[in-house]
C-alpha positions as CSV (number, residue, x, y, z in Angstrom):
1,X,-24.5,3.9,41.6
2,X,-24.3,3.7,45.2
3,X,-20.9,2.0,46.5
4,X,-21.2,-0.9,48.6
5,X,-18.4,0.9,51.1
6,X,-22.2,3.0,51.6
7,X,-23.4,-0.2,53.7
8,X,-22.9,1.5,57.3
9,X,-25.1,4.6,56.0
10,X,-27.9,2.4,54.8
11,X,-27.9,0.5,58.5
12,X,-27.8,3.6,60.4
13,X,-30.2,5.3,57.9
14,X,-32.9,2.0,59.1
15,X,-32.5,3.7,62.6
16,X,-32.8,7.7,61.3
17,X,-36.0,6.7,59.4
18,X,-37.4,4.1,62.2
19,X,-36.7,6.9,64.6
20,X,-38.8,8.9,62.7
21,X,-41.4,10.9,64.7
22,X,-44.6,11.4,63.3
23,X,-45.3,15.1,61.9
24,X,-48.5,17.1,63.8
25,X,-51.3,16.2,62.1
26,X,-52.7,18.3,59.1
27,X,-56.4,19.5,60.4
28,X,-57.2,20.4,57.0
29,X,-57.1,17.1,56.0
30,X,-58.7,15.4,59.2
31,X,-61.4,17.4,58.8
32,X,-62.2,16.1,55.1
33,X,-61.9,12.5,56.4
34,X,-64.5,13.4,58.9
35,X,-66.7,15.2,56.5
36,X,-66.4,12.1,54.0
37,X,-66.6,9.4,57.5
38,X,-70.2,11.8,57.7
39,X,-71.2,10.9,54.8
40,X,-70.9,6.9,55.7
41,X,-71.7,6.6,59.3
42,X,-72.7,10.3,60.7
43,X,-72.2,8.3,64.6
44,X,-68.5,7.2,64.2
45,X,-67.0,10.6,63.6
46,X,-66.6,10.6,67.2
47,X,-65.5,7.6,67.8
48,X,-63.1,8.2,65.1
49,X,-61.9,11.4,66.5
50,X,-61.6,9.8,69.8
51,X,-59.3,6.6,68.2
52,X,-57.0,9.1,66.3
53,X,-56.3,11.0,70.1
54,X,-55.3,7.6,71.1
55,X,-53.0,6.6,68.1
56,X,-51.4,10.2,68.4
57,X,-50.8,9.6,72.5
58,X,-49.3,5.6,71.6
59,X,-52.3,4.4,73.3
60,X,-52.7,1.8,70.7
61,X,-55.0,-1.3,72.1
62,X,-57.6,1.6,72.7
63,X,-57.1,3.1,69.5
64,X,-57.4,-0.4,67.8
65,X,-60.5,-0.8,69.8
66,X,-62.2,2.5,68.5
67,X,-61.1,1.9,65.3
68,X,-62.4,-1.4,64.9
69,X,-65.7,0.2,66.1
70,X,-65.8,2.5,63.2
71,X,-64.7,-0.3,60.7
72,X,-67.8,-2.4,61.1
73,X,-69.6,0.2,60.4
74,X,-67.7,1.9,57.5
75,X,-66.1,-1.5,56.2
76,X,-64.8,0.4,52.8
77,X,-63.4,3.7,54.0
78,X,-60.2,3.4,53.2
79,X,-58.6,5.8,56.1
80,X,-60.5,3.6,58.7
81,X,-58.7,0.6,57.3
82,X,-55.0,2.2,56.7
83,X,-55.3,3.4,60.9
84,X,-56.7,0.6,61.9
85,X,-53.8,-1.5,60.4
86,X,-51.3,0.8,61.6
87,X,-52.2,0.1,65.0
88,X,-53.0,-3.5,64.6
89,X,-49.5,-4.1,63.8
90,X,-48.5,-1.7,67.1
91,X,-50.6,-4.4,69.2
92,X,-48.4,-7.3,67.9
93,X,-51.6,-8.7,65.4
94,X,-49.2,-8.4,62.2
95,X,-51.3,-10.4,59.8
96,X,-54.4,-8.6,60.4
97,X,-52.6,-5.4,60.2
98,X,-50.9,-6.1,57.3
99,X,-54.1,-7.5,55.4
100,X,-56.2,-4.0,56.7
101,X,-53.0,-1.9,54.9
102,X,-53.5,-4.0,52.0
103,X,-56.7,-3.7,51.5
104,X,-56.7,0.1,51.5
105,X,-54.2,0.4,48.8
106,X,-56.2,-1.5,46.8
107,X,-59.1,0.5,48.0
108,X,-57.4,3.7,47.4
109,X,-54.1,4.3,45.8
110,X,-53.3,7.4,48.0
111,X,-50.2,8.6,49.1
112,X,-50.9,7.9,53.2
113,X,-52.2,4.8,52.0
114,X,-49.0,3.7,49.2
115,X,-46.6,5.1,52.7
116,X,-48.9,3.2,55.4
117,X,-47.7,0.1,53.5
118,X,-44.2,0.8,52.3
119,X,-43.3,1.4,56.2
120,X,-44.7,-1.6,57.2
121,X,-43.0,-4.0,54.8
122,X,-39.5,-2.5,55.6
123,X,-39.2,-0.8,59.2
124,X,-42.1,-2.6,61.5
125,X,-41.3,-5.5,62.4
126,X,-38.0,-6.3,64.5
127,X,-36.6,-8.4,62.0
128,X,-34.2,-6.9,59.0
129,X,-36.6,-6.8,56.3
130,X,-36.7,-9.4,53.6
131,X,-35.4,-8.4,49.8
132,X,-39.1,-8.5,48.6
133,X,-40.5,-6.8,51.0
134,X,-37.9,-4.0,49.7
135,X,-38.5,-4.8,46.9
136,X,-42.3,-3.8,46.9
137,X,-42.0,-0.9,49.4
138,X,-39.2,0.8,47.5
139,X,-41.9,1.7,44.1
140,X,-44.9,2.5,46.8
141,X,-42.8,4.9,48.6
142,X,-41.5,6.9,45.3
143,X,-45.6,6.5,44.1
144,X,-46.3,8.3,47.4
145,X,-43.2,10.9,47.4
146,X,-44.8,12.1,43.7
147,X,-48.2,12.5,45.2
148,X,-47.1,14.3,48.4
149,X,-47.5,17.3,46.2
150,X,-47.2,20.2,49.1
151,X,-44.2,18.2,50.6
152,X,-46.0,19.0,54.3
153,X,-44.7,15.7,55.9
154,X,-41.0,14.6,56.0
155,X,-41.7,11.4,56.2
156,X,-42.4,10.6,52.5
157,X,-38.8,11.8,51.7
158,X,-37.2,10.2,54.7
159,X,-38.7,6.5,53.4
160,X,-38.1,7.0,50.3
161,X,-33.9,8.3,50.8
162,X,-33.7,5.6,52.7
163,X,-35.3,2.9,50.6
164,X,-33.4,4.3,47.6
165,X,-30.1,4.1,49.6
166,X,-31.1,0.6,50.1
167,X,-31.4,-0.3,46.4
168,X,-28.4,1.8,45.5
169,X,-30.5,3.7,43.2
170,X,-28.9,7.0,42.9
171,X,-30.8,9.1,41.1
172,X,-33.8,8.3,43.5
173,X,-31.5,8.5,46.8
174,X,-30.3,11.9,45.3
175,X,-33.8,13.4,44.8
176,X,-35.7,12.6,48.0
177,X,-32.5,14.7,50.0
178,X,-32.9,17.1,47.3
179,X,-36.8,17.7,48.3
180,X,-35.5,17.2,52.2
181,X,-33.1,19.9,51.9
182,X,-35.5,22.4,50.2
183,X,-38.5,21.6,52.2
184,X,-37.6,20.4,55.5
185,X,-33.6,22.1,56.1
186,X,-33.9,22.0,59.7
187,X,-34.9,17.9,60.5
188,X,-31.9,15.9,61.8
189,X,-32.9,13.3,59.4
190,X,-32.1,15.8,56.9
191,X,-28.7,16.6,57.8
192,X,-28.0,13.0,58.3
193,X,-28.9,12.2,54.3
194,X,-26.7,15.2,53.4
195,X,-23.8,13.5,55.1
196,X,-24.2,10.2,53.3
197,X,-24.9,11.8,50.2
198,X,-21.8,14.3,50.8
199,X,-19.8,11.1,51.7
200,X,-20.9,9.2,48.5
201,X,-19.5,12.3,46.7
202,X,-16.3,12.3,48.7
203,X,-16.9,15.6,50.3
204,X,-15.3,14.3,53.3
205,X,-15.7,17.4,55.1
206,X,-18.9,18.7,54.2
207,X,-19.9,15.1,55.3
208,X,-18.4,15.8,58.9
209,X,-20.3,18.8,58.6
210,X,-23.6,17.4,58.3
211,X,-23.4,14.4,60.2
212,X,-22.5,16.6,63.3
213,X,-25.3,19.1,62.7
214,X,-27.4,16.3,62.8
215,X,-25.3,15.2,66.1
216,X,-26.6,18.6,67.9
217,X,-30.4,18.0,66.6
218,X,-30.7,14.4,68.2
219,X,-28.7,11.9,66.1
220,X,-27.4,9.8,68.7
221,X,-23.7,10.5,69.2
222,X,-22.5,6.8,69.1
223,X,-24.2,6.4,65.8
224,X,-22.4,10.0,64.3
225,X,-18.6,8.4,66.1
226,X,-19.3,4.7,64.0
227,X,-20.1,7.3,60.8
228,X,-16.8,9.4,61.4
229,X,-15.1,6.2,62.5
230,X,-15.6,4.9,58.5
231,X,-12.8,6.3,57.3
232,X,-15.0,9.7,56.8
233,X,-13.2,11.4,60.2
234,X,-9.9,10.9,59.1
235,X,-10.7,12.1,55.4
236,X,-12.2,15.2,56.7
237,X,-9.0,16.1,58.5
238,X,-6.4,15.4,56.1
239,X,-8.5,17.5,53.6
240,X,-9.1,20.9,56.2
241,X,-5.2,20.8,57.0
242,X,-4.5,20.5,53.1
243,X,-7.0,23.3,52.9
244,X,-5.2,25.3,55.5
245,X,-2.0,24.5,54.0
246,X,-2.9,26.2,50.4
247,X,-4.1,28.9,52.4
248,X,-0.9,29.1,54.2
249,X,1.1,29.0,51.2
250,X,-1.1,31.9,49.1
251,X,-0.9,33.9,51.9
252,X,3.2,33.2,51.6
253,X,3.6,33.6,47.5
254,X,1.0,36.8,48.0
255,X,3.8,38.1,50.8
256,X,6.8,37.4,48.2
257,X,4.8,39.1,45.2
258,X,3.9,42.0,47.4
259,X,7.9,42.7,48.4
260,X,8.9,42.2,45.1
261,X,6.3,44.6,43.7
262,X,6.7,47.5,46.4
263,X,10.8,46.8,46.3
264,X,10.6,47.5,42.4
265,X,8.5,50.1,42.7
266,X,10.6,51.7,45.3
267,X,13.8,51.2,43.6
268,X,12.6,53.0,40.6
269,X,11.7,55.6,42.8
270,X,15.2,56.1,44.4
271,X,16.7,55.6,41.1
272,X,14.5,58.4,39.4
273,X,15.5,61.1,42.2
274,X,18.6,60.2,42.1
275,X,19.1,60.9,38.4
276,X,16.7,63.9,38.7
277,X,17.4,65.4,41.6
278,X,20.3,68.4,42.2
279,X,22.6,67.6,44.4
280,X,23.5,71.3,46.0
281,X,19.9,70.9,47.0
282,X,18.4,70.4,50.0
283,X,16.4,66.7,50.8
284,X,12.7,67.6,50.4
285,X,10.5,65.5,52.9
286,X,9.2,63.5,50.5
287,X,12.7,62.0,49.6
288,X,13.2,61.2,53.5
289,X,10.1,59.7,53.8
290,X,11.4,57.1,50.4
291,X,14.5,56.9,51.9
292,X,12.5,56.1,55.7
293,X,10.1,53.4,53.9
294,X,12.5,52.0,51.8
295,X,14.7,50.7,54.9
296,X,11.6,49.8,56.5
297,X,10.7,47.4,53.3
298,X,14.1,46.1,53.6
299,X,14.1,44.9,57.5
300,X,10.4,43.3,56.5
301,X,12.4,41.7,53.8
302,X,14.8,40.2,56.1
303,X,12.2,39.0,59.0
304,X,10.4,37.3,56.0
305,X,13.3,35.5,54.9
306,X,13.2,33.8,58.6
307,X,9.6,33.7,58.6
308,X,9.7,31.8,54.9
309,X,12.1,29.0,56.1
310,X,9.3,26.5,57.9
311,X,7.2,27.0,54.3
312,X,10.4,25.9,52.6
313,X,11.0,23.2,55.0
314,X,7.6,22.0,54.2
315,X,7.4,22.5,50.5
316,X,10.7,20.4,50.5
317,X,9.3,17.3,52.8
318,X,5.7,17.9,50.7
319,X,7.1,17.5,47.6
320,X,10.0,14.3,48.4
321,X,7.2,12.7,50.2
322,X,4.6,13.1,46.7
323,X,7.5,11.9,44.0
324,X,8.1,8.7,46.4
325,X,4.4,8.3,47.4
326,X,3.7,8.2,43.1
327,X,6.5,5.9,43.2
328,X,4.6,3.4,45.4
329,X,1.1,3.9,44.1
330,X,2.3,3.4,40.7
331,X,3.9,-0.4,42.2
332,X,7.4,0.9,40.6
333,X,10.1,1.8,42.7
334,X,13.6,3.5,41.2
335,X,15.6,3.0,44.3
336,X,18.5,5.7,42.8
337,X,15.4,8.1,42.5
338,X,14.3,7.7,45.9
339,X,17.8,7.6,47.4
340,X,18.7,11.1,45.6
341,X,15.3,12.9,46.5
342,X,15.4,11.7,49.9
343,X,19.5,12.3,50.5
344,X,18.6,16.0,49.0
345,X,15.5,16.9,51.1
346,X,17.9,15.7,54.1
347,X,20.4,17.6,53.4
348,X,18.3,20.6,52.2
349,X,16.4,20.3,55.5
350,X,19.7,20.1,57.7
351,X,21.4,23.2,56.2
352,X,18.2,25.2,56.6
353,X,17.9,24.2,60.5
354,X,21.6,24.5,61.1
355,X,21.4,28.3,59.5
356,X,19.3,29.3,62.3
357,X,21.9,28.0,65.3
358,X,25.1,28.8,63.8
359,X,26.0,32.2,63.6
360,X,29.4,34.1,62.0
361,X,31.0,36.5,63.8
362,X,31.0,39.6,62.1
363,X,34.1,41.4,61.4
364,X,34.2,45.0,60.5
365,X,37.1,45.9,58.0
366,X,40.0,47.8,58.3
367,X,40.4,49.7,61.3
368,X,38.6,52.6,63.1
369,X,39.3,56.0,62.3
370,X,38.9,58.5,65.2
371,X,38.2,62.0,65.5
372,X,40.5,63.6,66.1
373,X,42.6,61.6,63.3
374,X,40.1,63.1,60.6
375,X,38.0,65.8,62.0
376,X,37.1,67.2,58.5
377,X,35.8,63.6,56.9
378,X,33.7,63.9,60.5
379,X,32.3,66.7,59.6
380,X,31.7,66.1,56.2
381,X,30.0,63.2,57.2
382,X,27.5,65.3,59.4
383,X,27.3,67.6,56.9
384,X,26.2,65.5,54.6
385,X,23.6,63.6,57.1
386,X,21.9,67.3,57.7
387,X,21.8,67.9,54.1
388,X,19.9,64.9,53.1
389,X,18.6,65.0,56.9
390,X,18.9,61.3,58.2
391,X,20.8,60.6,61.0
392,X,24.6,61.4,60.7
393,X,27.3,57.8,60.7
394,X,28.4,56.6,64.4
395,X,32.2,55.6,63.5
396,X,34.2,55.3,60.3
397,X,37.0,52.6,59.2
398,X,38.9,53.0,56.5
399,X,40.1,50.0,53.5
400,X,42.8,50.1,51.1
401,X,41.6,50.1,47.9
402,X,38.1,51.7,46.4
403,X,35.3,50.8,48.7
404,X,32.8,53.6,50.2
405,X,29.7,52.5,51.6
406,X,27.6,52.8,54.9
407,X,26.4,50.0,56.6
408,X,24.3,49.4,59.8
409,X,25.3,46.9,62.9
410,X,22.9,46.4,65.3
411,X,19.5,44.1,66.5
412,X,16.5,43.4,64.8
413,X,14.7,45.7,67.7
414,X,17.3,48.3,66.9
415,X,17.3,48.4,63.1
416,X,13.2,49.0,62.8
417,X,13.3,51.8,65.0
418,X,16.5,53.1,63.5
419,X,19.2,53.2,66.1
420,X,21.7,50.9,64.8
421,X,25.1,51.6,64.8
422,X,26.3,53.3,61.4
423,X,29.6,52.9,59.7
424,X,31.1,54.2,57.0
425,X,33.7,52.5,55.0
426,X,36.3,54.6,53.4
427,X,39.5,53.7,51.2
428,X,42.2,55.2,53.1
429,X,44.3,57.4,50.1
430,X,41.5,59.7,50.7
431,X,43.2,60.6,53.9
432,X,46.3,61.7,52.8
């Protein structure tokens, strides 16, 4: 069933249908009322013609006055009566016009007839329509949506949606914007039926959607602000930026599978040559190229590690903030619980911020070793570089004990285009 929170859709939905303009005649039709009016009173098709020209340019007190021409002399055709009502009621004489409609439903159970009516008992008058007068319109207009078989003319569908929204009937609210959709996609009313339908769903942002498509095609704008201003508006937003957040954070865990993937992959690689490989031999190409990649993966590695601190930053705050906001929808609070999450996620938070400002001063070990102090470890070092051709060390410091590695000192900028400062650490017996 329809919620009562739907109340605001149904009042604005009064205006959408009220507002309604009337669809271009069908000339198919007209002409088989003028070939039945023939058949009466041969003289009053033009007067007829001439009274429908005036009903369709709101000049209604001459319409009324052609039409009532052609009533007294076809007092039982039923289109005569249903027009002649129609305008009646435009002219302000309501009990005539209302007695004319019903008249040709009795006459003739058609679906302009069943319509004719339903509209009048709920959206003519200036007054908020009575409960029976809904009451009675709401089965006339679904009688007349099942006989509008080639769905030409919104209006059927617009009556009924919003009758049906009125009545809280779901099922019939639901299939009148179903035929609106399909047959007329491009109304504003349409769009505007979507939206309350997409709100009564809770598709708050397919609701926004709709309601400001049917903005740009007419819908007044104060009217689309009081619909967003519900509670839909706000909704909508809180949903896109939880969209954009999972999006975010795929895009994230897909970055952190890929390294991981292409890191393995690479390390086998290495491993394999190394294993495999002779070691009198020259580097091939394709070995610098691994080697080349490899350091590049590792710098991406690092810049991700800087770029992945705002997600963790947010991932902490998202998921303190859900364990205390279950806390508070559930009506139970464990104060400890609380306390401990938030004192963590505080703390967590500060140590990740203060990472980024506070920087150690790196030390190199041990001391440097010139030269001219060891000119053959120099130039077995640059041997070396030109047999596995990379680029030879820049300074080397030597350690007591057993250490040997190279490292790299230098900026980000200097790093990925590979002109950092290389060392190589050495354990100084190897000198003597």
């Amino acid at each position: 069933m329809i919620k009562k929170s739907c109340r605001l859709f149904i009042c604005l939905a009064l205006f959408v249908v009220s507002a309604m303009a009337q669809d271009s005649r069908d000339m198919k039709k007209e002409a088989e009322i003028w070939e039945k009016l023939k058949a009466i009173s041969p003289k009053s098709v033009a007067t007829f013609k001439q009274a429908t020209q005036a009903l369709d340019t709101e000049n209604y007190p001459e319409a009324a006055k052609l039409y009532e021409e052609v009533f007294k002399k076809a007092p039982d055709f039923d289109p005569v009566m249903r027009r002649l009502g129609d305008t009646l009621l435009e002219v302000g004489r309501k009990q005539e016009g209302m007695a004319l409609l019903e008249m040709a439903v009795q006459k003739n159970r058609s679906a302009e007839n069943l319509i004719s009516l339903a509209y009048a008992l709920t959206l003519r008058d200036d007054a908020p329509p009575t409960r029976a007068n809904l009451n009675r319109a709401l089965p006339m207009a679904k009688e007349a949506f099942g006989k509008n078989i080639d769905n030409s003319d919104s209006f059927y569908a617009l009556l009924y949606a919003q009758l049906a929204l009125d009545a809280q009937l779901d099922k019939d609210f639901r299939e009148a914007v179903w035929s609106l959709a399909l047959y007329h996609p491009d109304l504003m009313q349409t769009h505007y039926f979507k939206a309350v339908q997409a709100a009564m769903d809770e598709h708050w942002m397919e609701a926004e959607t709709e309601i400001k498509k049917a903005e740009s095609l007419g819908f007044p704008h104060e009217a689309a602000t009081a619909f967003l201003a519900s509670g839909i508006g706000s909704r909508a937003t809180v949903w896109r930026y939880a969209y954009y957040t999972l999006y975010l954070l795929a895009a994230w865990v897909s970055g952190l599978v890929l390294l991981f993937v292409l890191g393995k992959l690479m390390s086998r690689m290495t491993m394999h040559w190394i294993e495999t490989s002779d070691p009198n031999a020259a580097t091939s190409n394709s070995h610098a190229t691994l080697r080349k990649w490899y350091r590049r993966l590792i710098n991406i590695g690092g810049v991700y590690y800087y770029l992945s601190l705002p997600v963790i930053l947010f991932l902490t705050l998202a998921i303190s903030g859900s364990i205390i906001y279950a806390m508070l929808s559930a009506n139970y609070v464990a104060i400890k619980l609380v306390v401990i999450v938030g004192f963590g996620a505080l703390v967590t938070i500060y140590s990740m911020i203060r990472s980024l400002f506070i920087r150690h001063e790196a030390i190199d070990p041990g001391r440097s070793l010139s030269r001219d102090e060891a000119p053959q470890l120099w130039a077995l070092t640059e041997a070396v570089a030109r047999s596995i051709n990379t680029r030879p060390i820049d300074e080397i410091r030597v350690t007591p004990g057993t250490d040997l590695a190279v490292y790299e000192r230098g900026s980000l900028r200097e790093r990925l285009q590979d002109r950092a400062h290389r060392i190589l650490n050495s354990r100084s017996c190897d000198l003597e």
